[in-house]
C-alpha positions in Angstrom: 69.7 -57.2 83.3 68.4 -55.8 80.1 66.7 -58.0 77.9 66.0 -58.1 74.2 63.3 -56.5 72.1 61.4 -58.7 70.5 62.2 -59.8 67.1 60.4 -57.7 64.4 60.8 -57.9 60.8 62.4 -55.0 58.9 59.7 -54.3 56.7 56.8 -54.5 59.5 59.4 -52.3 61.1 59.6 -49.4 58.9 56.0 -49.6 58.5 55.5 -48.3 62.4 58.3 -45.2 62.4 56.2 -44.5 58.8 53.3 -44.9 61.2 54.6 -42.7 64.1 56.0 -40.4 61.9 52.8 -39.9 59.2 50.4 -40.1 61.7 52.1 -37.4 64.1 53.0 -35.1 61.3 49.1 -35.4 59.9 47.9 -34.6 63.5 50.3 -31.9 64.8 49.5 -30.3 61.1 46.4 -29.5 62.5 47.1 -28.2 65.6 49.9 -26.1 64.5 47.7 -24.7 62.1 45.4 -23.5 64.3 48.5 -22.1 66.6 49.8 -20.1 62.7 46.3 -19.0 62.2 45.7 -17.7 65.5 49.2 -15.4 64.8 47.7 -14.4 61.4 44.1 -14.3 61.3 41.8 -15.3 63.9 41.9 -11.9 66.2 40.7 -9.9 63.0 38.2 -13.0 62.0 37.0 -14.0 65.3 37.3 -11.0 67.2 36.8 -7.9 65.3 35.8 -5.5 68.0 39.2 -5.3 69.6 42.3 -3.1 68.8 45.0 -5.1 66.9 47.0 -6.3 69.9 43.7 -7.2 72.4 42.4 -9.5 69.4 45.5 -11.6 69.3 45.8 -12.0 73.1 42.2 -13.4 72.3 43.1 -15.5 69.7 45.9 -16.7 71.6 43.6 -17.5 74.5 41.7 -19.6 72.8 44.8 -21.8 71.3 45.6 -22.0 75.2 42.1 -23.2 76.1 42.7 -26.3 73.5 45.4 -27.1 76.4 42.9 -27.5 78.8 41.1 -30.5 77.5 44.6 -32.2 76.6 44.8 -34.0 80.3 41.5 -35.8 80.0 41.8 -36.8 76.3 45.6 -38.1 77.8 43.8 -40.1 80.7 40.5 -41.2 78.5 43.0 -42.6 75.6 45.5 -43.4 78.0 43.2 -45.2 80.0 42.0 -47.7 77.1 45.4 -47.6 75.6 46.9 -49.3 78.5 44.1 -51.8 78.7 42.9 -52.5 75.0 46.0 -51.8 73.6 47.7 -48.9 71.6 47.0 -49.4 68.2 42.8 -48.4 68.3 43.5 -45.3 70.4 45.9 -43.6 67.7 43.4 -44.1 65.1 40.3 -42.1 67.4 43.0 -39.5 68.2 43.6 -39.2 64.8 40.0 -38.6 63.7 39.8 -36.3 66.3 41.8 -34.1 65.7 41.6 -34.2 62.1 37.9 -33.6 62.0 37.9 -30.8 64.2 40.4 -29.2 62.1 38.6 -29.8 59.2 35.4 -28.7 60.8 36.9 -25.0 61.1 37.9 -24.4 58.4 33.8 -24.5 57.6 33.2 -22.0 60.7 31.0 -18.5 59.9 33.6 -15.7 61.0 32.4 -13.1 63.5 30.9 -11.0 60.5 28.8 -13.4 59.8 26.7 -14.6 63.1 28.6 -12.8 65.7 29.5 -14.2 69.2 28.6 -17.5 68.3 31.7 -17.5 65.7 34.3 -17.5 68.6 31.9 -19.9 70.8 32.1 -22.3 68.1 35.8 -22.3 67.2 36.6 -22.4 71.2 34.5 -25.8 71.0 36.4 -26.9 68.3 39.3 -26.2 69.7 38.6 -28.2 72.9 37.4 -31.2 70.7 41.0 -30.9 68.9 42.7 -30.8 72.2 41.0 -33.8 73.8 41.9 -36.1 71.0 45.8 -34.4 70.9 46.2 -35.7 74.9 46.7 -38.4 73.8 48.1 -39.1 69.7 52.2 -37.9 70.4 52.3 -40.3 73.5 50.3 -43.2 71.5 52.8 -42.5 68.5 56.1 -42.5 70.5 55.0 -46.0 72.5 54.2 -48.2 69.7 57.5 -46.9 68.1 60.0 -47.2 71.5 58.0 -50.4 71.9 58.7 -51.9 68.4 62.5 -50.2 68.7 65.7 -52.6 68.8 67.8 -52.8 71.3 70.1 -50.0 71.8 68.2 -47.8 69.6 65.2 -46.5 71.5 66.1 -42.8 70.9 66.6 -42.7 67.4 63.8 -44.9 66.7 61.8 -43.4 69.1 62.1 -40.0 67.3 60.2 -40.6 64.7 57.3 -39.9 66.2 59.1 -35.8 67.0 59.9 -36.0 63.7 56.4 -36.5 62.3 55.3 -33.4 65.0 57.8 -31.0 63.5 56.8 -31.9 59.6 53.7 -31.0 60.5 54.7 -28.1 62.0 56.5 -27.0 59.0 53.7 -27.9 56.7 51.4 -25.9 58.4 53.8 -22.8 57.9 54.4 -23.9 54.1 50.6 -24.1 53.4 50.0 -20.3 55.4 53.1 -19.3 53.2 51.7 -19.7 49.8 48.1 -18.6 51.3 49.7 -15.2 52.8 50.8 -14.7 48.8 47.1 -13.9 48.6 45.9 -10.1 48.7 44.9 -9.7 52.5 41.1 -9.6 51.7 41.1 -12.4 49.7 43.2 -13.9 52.4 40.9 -12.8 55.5 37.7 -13.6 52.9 38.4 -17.0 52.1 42.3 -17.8 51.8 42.4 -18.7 55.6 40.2 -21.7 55.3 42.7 -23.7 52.4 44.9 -25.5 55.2 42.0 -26.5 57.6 40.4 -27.8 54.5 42.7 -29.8 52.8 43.6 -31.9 56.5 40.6 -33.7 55.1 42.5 -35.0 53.2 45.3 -35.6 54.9 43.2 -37.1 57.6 42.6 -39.9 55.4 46.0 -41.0 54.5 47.1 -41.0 58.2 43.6 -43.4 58.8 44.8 -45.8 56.2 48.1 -46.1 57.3 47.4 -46.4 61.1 45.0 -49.0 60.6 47.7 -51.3 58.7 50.6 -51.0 61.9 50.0 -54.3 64.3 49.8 -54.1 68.1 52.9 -53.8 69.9 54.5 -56.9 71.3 55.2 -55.1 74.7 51.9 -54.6 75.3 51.1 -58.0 74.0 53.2 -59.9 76.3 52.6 -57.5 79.3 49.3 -58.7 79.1 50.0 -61.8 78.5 51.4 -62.3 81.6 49.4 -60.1 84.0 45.5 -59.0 83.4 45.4 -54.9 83.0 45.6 -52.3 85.6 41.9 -51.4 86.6 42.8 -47.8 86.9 46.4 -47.3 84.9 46.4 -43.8 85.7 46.6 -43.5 89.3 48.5 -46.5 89.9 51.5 -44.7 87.2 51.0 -41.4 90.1 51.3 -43.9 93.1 53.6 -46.1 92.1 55.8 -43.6 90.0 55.7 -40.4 92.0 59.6 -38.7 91.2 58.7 -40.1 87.3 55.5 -38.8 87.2 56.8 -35.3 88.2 60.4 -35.6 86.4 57.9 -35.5 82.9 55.7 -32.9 83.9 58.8 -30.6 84.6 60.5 -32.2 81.3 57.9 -30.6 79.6 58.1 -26.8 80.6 60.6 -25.6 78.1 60.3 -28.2 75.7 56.6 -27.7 75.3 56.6 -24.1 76.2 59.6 -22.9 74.0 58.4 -25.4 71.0 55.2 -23.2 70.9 56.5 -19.9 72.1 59.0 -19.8 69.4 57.0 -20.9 66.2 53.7 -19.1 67.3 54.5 -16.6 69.1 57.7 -15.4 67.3 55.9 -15.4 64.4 53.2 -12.8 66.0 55.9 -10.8 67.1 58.0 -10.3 64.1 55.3 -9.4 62.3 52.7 -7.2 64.6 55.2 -6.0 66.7 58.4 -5.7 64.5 56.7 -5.2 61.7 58.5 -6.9 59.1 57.1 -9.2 56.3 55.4 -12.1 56.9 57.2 -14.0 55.0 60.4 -13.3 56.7 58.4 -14.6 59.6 57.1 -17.9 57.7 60.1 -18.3 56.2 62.3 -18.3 59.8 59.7 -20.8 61.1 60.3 -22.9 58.2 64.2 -22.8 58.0 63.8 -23.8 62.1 62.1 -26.5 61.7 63.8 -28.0 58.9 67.1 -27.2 61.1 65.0 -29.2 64.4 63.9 -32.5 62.0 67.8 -32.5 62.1 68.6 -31.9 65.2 66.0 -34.3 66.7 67.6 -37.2 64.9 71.2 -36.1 66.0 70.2 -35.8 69.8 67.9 -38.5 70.0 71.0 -40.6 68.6 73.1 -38.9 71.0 70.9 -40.0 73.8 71.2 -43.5 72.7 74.7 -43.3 73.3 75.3 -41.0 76.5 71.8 -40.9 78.1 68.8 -39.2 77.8 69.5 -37.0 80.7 73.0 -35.2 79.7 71.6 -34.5 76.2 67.8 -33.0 77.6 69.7 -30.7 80.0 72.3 -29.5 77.4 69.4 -28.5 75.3 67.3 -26.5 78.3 70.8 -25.1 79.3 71.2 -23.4 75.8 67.6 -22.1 75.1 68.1 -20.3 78.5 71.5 -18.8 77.0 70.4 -18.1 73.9 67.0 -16.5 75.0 67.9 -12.9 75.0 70.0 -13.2 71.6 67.2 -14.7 69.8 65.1 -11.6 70.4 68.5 -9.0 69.8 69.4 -10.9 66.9 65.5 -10.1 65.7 65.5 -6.8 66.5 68.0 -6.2 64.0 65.3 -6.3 61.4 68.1 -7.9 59.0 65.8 -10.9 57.7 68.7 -13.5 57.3 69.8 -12.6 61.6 66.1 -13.5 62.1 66.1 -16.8 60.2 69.1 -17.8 62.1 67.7 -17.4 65.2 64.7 -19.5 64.7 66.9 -21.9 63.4 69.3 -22.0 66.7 66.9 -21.8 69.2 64.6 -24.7 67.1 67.5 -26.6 65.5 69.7 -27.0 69.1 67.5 -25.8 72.1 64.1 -27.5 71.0 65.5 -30.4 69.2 68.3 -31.6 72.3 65.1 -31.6 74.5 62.5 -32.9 71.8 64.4 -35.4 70.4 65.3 -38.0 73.5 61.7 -36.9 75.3 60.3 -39.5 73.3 62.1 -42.9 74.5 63.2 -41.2 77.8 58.9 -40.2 78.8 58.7 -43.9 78.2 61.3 -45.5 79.7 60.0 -44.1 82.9 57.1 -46.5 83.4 56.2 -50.1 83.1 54.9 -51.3 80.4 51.1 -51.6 82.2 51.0 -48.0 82.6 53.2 -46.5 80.4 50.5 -44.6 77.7 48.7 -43.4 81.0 51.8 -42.4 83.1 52.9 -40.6 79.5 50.5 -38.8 78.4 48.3 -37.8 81.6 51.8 -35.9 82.8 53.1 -34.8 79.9 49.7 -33.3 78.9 49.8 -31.6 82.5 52.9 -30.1 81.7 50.9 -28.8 78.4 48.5 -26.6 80.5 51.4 -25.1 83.0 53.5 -24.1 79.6 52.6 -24.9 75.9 49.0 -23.7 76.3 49.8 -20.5 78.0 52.8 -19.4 77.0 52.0 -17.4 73.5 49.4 -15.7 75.3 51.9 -14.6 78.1 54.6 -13.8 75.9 52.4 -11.4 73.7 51.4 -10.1 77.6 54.7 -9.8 78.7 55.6 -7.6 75.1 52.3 -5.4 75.4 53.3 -4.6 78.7 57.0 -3.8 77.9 55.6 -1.6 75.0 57.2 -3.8 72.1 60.1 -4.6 74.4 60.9 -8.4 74.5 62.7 -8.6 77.5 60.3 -10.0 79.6 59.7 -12.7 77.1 63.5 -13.7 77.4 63.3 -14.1 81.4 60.6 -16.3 81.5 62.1 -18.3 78.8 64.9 -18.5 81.4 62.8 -19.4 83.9 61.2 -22.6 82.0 64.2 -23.9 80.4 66.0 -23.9 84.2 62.8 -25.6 86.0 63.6 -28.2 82.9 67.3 -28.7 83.4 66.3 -28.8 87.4 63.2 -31.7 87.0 65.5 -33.3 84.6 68.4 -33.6 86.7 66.3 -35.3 89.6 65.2 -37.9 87.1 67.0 -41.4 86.9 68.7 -41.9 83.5 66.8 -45.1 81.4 68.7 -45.9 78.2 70.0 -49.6 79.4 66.4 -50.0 81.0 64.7 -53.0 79.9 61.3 -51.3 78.4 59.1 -54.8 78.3 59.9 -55.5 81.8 57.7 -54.9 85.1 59.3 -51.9 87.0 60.4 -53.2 90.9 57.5 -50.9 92.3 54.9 -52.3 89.9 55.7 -56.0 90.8 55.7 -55.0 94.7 52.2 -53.6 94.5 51.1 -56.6 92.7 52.0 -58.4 95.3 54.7 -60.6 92.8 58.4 -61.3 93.8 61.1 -58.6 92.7 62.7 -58.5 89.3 65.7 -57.1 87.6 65.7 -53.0 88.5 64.5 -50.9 85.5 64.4 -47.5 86.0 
């Protein structure tokens, strides 16, 4: 029996998706930045004593080394989220992040004090991944909590949402910056969008701060004390679900940075053509996935989350090798178009219901630990890696893509496959105790949620 939401006034509603949405776009700003400047920048900045090509396999390697600290900012924040609550965790992430960001943008280059310039940005990088672990799973539970009945996917996606605004801000701001001469872009120009997150980092403070704690979390505690170790209880107790999220996140994760960082690297180092054709088909594909996230994540409300996730890793593995003939055209409108199919339909059918679906899968005792500890696992097997492979994969193919196109095959059919062995949650009952949970609690059984 489904039960329902909790009653929640309009206005304090609109307030949390401005929340999940703000806050998330302010936070993956930063991170995506560091992913654009990586493509642009950092291998001639940070690491000047390699050829072209060896610099921004380095530069990619240390946007993948970020990954690594993502699992223990998810379980740290996770941790405290399930048992103090949700709201004070999104506002450390925040700073996190945020400082770190801001913090490199004040960083010596290589010229300037030599290997300690790429020590210190690969520090920054793991501070900036620790507190991400844990802000997109923070965001999308305190907005799938506070959702209506019915609605969990759409409301739920505006925590995506906020993640691919930031995305396309972070291209928009290295747009007009690239409009710089190249030394005045490598001298000083490169430092504009890691500077002004400063003060973006302030107005997603002030607006976090203002959003109440959840009632889910409220009454689950309420009516039983916290879990002492939230974490390993979501692995014992949720094993399949645990799993279903870290194979969920291979193409969505991989793919949603393969495409904007990557492709951008590879249009313009390897194909050679402007970078603001590049920027600009980055740009139009994420405008085209802000769409397509609310469209799906509606959908899902309506079919399931499950039909609608493996629809969307079905077509990124279709579409993989006509993304990259369709940019080897050099025709700058056939490139746009294909970041904006691969982004607007393949990203944003996966992206979209990840959000209420992740959560759905565990109680709410559990849920930000369960969340963000496996999806942020999934985040080291694909997102980190997979710019740094790709660029591999091309310098090993001598400029030809193929490669690149079978593995994203590969991830987008682990997806469908981990997908497919999940349970479908759209009519679960998201403030209720899961079965499992109330058997290892030692309490009588209640109504299934899945």
């Amino acid at each position: 029996m489904t039960q329902a939401a909790p009653a929640v006034s309009p206005t304090a509603l609109r307030h949390v998706m401005l929340a999940a949405a703000i806050g998330s776009a302010l936070e993956w700003y930063d991170f995506f930045i560091y992913g654009t400047a990586s493509a642009l920048v950092f291998g001639e900045l940070f690491f000047p004593k390699y050829d072209a090509t060896v610099g921004t396999l380095a530069a990619f390697a240390t946007f993948a080394v970020g990954f690594l600290a993502r699992p223990f900012g998810g379980l740290f924040f996770g941790h405290f989220g399930d048992r103090m609550g949700r709201k004070p965790m999104l506002v450390a992430t925040l700073l996190l992040v945020g400082g770190g960001t801001f913090l490199i943008g004040l960083l010596p280059t290589y010229a300037a004090i030599g290997l300690w310039a790429p020590v210190l940005l690969l520090l920054l990088r793991l501070l900036q991944g620790f507190g991400a672990g844990a802000e997109y799973g923070g965001a999308v539970i305190m907005a799938v909590e506070f959702a209506p009945k019915g609605q969990r996917g759409l409301y739920g996606s505006f925590a995506p949402l906020g993640v691919t605004a930031g995305n396309l801000l972070a291209a928009g701001v290295f747009y007009l910056v690239t409009m710089m001469s190249k030394q005045d872009l490598l001298t000083w120009g490169w430092r504009i969008p890691f500077l002004v997150s400063l003060l973006l980092l302030g107005l997603g403070v002030y607006v976090r701060t203002r959003v109440a704690e959840t009632p889910v979390f409220s009454e689950a505690n309420a009516r039983r004390p916290p879990l002492r170790a939230p974490a390993v209880e979501a692995l014992r107790r949720h094993p399949r679900n645990f799993f279903v999220v870290v194979g969920a996140r291979l193409a969505e994760n991989g793919l949603g940075y393969l495409f904007p960082v990557f492709g951008l690297s590879y249009v313009i180092n390897t194909l050679h053509m402007p970078r603001e054709v590049a920027i600009t088909g980055v740009m139009l594909g994420n405008i085209a996935e802000i769409f397509g996230i609310v469209l799906f994540s509606w959908l899902s409300d309506k079919v399931g989350r499950r039909p609608v996730y493996i629809g969307g890793a079905l077509f990124s593995a279709a579409f993989a090798f006509p993304f990259f003939a369709m940019a080897q055209t050099l025709n700058p409108a056939l490139i746009c178009l294909g970041f904006i199919l691969v982004m607007g339909i393949g990203s944003a059918a996966m992206f979209g219901p990840q959000a209420a679906y992740f959560a759905e899968l565990f109680g709410p005792r559990l849920r930000y630990s369960g969340f963000a500890f496996a999806r942020e696992l999934g985040s080291i097997i694909a997102g980190g890696p997979s710019p740094f492979i790709a660029a591999l994969l091309v310098s090993w193919m001598a400029g030809a893509p193929w490669g690149v196109a079978c593995y994203v095959i590969l991830l987008s059919l682990i997806t469908a496959f981990a997908v497919w062995c999940g349970p479908e949650t759209h009519l679960s009952d998201i403030a209720a105790d899961a079965p499992q949970d109330l058997a290892a609690d030692g309490a009588l059984a209640a109504p299934n949620q899945a």
